[in-house]
C-alpha positions in Angstrom: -153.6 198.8 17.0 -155.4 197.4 20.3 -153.8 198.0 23.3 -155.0 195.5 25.9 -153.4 195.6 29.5 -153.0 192.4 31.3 -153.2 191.9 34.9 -153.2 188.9 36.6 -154.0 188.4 40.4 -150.9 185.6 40.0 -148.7 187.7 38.1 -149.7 185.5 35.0 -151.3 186.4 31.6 -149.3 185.2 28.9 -151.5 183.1 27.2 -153.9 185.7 26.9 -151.3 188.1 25.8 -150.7 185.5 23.3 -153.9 185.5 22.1 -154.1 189.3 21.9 -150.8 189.6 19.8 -152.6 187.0 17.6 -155.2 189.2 16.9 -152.8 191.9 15.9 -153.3 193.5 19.4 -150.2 194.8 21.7 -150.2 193.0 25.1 -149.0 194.6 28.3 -148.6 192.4 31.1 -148.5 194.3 34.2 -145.8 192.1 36.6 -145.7 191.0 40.0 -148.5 189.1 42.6 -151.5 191.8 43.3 -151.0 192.6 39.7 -155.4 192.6 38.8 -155.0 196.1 41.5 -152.8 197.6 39.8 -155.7 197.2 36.2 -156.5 201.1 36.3 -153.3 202.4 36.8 -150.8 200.5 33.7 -154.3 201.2 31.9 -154.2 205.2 32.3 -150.1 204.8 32.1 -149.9 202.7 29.0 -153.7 204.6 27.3 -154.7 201.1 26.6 -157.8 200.8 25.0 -159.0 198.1 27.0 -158.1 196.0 30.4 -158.4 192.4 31.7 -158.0 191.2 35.3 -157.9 188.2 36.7 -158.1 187.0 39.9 -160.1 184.5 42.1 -163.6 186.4 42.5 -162.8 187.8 38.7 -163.6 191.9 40.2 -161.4 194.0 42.4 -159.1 195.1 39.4 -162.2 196.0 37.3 -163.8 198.1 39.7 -160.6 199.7 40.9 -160.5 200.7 37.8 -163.7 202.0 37.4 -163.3 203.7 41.2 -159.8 205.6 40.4 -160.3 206.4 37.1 -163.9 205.9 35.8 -163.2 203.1 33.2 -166.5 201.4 32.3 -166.4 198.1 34.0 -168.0 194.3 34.0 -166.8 192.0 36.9 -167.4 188.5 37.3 -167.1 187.0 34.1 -166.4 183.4 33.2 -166.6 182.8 29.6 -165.3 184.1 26.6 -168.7 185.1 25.4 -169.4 187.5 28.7 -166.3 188.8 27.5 -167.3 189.8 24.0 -170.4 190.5 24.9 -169.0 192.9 27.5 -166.1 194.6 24.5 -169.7 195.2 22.7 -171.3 196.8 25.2 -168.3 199.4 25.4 -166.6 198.0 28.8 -163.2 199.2 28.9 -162.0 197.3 32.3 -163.3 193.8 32.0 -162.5 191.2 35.1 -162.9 187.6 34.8 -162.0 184.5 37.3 -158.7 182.4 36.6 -158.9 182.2 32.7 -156.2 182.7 30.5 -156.5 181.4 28.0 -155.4 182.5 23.7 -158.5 181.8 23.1 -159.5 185.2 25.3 -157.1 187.4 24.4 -157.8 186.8 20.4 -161.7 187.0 20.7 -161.7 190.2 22.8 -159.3 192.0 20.5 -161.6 191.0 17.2 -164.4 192.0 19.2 -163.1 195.1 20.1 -161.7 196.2 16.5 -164.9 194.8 15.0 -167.1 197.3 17.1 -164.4 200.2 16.6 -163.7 199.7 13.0 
């Protein structure tokens, strides 16, 4: 099953933790404002397979992941299809601007189990 940790600059995410669950993923929302900075560490925590952040410039929780821990990451995505595209290129931390949406959450986790088997 695909773990996917959620974290949200807003302390939001549960539309895209809806979408996940949809896909027959398990959602972990990491809680609390400044939650995207927190990406890396509820990733290594949890051993999710892959993490989301969202904030404003749609980075700093990717590559603060990437800097503590050395998760693959893609910053700076705005679309659902960066997104995917991203899962098939092997990112693990993936950031995006303000975006959650189901949609997200269900298409990343397809992605991902499709490229994993």
């Amino acid at each position: 099953m695909t773990k996917v940790v959620i974290a949200d600059r807003m302390g939001k995410g549960q539309h895209v933790a809806a979408g996940v669950e949809k896909a027959g993923g398990v959602a972990v929302i990491v809680p609390g404002m400044g939650a995207d900075m927190r990406l890396g560490d509820v990733m290594k925590q949890e051993n999710a397979d892959i993490g989301i952040s969202f904030c404003g410039s749609g980075g700093a929780g990717a590559i603060t992941a990437k800097n503590k821990y050395g998760y693959t990451e893609r910053h700076s995505m705005r679309s659902v299809q960066e997104g995917v595209t991203a899962i098939e290129d092997g990112i693990q931390a993936l950031g995006f601007g303000f975006m959650d949406t189901e949609e997200l959450g269900q298409k990343l986790v397809e992605a991902y189990n499709r490229v994993n088997g």
